[in-house]
N, C-alpha and C positions, 0 to 999 in steps of 0.2 A: 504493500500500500504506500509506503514514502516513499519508493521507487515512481509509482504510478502520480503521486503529488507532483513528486519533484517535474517527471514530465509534461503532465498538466502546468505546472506555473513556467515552464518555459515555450510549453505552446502558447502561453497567452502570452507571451516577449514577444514571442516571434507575432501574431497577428497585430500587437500593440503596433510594432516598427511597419506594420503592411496598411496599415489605416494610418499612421501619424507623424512617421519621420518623415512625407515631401508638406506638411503643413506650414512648417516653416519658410519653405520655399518656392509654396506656389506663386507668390509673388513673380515670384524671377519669371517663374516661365510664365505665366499670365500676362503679365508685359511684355514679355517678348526679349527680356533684357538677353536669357543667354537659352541656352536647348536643355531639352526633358534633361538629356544624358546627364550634362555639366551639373544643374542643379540639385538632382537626386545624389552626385556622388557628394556636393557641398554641404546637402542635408545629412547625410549619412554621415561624414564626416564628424558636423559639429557636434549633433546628437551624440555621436561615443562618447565626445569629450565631455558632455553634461551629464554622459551617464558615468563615466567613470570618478568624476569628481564627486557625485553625489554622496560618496560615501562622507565625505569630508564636510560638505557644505547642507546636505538638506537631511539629518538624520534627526530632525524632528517628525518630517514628513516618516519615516521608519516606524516609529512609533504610534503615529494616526493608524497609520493602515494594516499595525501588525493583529488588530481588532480588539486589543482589551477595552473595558467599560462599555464594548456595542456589541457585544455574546458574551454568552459566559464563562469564564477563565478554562471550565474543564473541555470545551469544546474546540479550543484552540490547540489543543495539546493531540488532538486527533487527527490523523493523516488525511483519513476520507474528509474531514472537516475541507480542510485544503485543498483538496483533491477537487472534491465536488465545485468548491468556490472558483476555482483556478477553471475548471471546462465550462463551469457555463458562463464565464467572459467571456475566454478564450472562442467558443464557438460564436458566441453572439459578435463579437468585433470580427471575424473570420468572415462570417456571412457579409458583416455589414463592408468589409473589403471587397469580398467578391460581387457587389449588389451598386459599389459607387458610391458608397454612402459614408460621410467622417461623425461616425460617432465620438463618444466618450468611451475611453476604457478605463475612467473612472466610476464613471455611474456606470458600468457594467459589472464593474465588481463590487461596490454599494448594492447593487442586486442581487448580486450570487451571494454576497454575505449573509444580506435577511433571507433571502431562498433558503439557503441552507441552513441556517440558525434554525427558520419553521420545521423543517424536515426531520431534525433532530430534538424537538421539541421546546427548544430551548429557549429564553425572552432575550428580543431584542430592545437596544438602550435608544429609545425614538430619541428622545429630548436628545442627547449626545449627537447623535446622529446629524439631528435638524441642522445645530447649530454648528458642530465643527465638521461636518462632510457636505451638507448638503448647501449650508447657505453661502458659502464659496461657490460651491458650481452654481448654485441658481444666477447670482446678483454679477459672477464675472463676465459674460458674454454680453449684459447692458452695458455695463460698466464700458468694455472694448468698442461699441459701439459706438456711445456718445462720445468717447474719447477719439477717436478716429472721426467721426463725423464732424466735431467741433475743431480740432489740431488742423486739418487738412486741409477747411478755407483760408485760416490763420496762417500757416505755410503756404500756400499759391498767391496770399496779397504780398507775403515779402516776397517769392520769387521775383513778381510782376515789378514793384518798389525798385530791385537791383537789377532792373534788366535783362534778364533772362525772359525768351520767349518761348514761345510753342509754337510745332510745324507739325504737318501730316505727313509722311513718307509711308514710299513703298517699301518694305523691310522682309527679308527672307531672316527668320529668327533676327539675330542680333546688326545683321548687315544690311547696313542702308543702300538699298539702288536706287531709290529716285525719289526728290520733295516734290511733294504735291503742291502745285497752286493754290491759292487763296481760292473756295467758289468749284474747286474742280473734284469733289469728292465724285458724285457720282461717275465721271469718264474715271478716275483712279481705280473706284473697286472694278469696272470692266478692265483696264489695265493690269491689274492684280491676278486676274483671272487669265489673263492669254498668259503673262509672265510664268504664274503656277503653272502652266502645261509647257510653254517652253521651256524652262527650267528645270522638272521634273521636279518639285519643291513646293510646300506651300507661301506663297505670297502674300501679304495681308498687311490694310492701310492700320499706321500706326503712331500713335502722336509721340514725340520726340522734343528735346530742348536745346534750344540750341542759345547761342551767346558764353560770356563768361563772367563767373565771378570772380572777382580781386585775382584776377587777368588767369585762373584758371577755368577750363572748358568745364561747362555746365554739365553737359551729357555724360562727361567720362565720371567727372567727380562724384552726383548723382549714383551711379553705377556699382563705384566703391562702396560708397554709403550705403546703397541696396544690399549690396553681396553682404557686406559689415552686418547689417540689421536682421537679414535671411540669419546669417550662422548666430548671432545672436538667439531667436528664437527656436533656431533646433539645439544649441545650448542649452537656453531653460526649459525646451520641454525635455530633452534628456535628462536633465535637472530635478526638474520634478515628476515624471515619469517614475522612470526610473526605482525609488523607491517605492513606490506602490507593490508593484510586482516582486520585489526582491523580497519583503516584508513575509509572504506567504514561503518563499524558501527556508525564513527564518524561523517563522514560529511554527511549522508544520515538517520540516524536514530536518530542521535540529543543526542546519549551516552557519559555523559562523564565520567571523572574520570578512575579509573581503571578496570571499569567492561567489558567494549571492547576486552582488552589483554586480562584477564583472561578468558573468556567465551572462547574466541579463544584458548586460548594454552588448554583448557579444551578439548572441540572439536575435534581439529589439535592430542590430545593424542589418541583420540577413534578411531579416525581414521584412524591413526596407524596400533592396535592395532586390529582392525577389518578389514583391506581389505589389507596390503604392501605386501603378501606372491608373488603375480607376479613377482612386481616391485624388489622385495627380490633375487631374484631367476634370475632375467635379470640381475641386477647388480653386483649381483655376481659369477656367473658360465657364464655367455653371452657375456660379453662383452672382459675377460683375463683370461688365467690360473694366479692365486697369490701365493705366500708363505706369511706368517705373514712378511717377512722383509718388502718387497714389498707393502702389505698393510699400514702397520705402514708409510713408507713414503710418499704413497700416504694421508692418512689420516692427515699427519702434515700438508702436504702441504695446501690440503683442508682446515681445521680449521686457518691454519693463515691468507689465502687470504680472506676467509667469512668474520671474527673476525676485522680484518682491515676494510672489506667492510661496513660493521654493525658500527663501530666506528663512519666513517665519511661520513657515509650518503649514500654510492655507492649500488646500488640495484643491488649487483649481484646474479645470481641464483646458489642456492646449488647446485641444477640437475649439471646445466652445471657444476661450478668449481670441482664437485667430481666426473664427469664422464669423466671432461678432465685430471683425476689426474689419472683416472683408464686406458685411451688411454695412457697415458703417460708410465703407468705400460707396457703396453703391446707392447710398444714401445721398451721397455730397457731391456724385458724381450723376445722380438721375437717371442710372444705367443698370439700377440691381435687374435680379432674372427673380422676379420675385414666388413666382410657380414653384422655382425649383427651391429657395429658399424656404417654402412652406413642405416642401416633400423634406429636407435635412431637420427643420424643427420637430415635423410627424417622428421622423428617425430617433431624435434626441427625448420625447416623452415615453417612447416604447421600448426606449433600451435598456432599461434599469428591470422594466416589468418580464421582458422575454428573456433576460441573463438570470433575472432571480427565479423566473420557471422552470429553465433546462435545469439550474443548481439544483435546484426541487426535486427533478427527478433525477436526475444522478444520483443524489443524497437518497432515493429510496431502494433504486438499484442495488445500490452498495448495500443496504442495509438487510436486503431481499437476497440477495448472493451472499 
């Protein structure tokens, strides 16, 4: 049976990293700043490194999620306890991978907890609950929103202030081939289109910045900044990730030291690295049209509210705070895809309820055999 936990909470790394490590980065490729490829290895990247530091910097978050005062102490000492908690995440963020959808793999295991607490007959600590699990995840994805929504006109009147303009060009990924005239959008996206078949590529009109500030180029510097603020927020969700997961290696499989983090952020990379192309692709074409300005403020906003949260213990979920940073975008920008944003929120109220089910039955499986 702790053979079988331990499995279980490293299949739930690995679905973690397939739903969460390109959130950080959707940015990039939604702007068009650089290709899937480059981005995902960027994500992947920072995420190890905020997973591997976590042992140092978030082991309060260790603590929240190893579940004491939210079941009861003798239940945690139980493999199948873990066991059960650890697959019906893990399956719940698997599906919601394979289906395009960026849940929380926080609220999924906030569900497989009480799933399984019920299962074993045991009382769950609501009040605790509310306040140190749930009201982090409820209040941060606003929180990202108005933050993002309000920063973002506040940053384009100073662009405008210092002279930096905006132009339409034809852009294969990050290479510019040709600025659109003022007035000439429609003849461009038919331009776009012959280019995409002569090229064999896709072509697509894309707003861009041009000029300089204190005599450095606006577009590049921008860029930096972007890439900075991407690894930034696959840092904090590594950061605070990370610990979640490892928590169940610890009180269920008897791991200590450092080999829990590490195994995870190992895992949480492949996983990545092998299944986010959906999650990739919903995040960032699905849910707003973006320009790099747009993303870059989205991504600040994301990495500080995480980085803070990870600090002082607050289990908020990346999913949420970078997708309310991205509603936020598409807020200030008039361009949300708002259908599909209502299909991610459907996602986010039934994922706590369909991980604390499967745990449910798992938990009676095990009890039945």
């Amino acid at each position: 049976m702790i053979s079988f936990a331990i499995f279980a909470a490293l299949l739930l790394a690995f679905a973690n990293g397939a739903n969460d490590n390109f959130k950080g980065v959707a940015t990039l490729y939604g702007s068009r700043t650089t290709t899937y490829r480059t981005a995902l290895i960027w994500g992947t990247v920072t995420t190890l490194l905020g997973s591997l530091l976590a042992v140092l910097l978030a082991s309060e978050l260790l603590k929240r999620f190893s579940g004491k005062g939210l079941v009861p102490d003798e239940l945690l000492q139980l493999p199948s306890f873990g066991a059960s908690l650890a697959l019906g995440s893990a399956l719940t963020v698997l599906a919601a991978s394979r289906l395009g959808f960026p849940i929380s793999t926080t609220h999924a295991i906030v569900g497989s907890m009480i799933g399984t607490a019920l299962a074993h007959n045991g009382s769950v600590g609501w009040e605790k609950l509310a306040v140190t699990l749930l009201a982090p995840l409820l209040l941060s994805p606003l929180v990202a929103l108005i933050g993002t929504a309000v920063i973002y006109p506040m940053l384009r009147r100073v662009r405008i202030a210092c002279g930096v303009t905006s132009e339409t060009c034809l852009c294969a990924g990050s290479e510019v081939l040709e600025v659109v005239p003022l007035g000439g959008t429609a003849m461009a996206l038919q331009r776009a289109e012959a280019l995409s078949v002569k090229m064999d590529t896709k072509v697509a009109c894309q707003q861009i910045y041009s000029g300089s500030f204190v005599g450095i180029d606006a577009r590049k510097s921008l860029d930096v900044l972007h890439f900075l603020t991407a690894g930034l927020v696959g840092f904090a969700r590594g950061l605070n990730d990370t610990p979640k997961i490892a928590a169940l290696l610890i009180t269920t499989a008897g791991i200590g030291g450092i080999w829990p983090v590490a195994c995870v952020a190992v895992v949480m990379a492949i996983g990545g690295l092998a299944g986010a192309r959906k999650v990739a692709e919903a995040m960032s074409n699905r849910i707003t049209v973006m320009n790099a300005g747009q993303g870059f403020t989205g991504n600040a906003v994301t990495a500080f509210l995480v980085t803070c949260a990870s600090r002082w213990g607050m289990p908020v979920s990346t999913t949420h705070v970078s997708c309310g940073a991205l509603f936020g975008i598409g807020m200030a920008n008039r361009q949300a895809h708002w259908k599909f944003i209502q299909t991610i929120l459907a996602a986010w109220l039934i994922t706590a309820p369909v991980a604390g089910t499967i745990a449910f039955g798992v938990s009676r499986l095990m009890a039945v055999s």
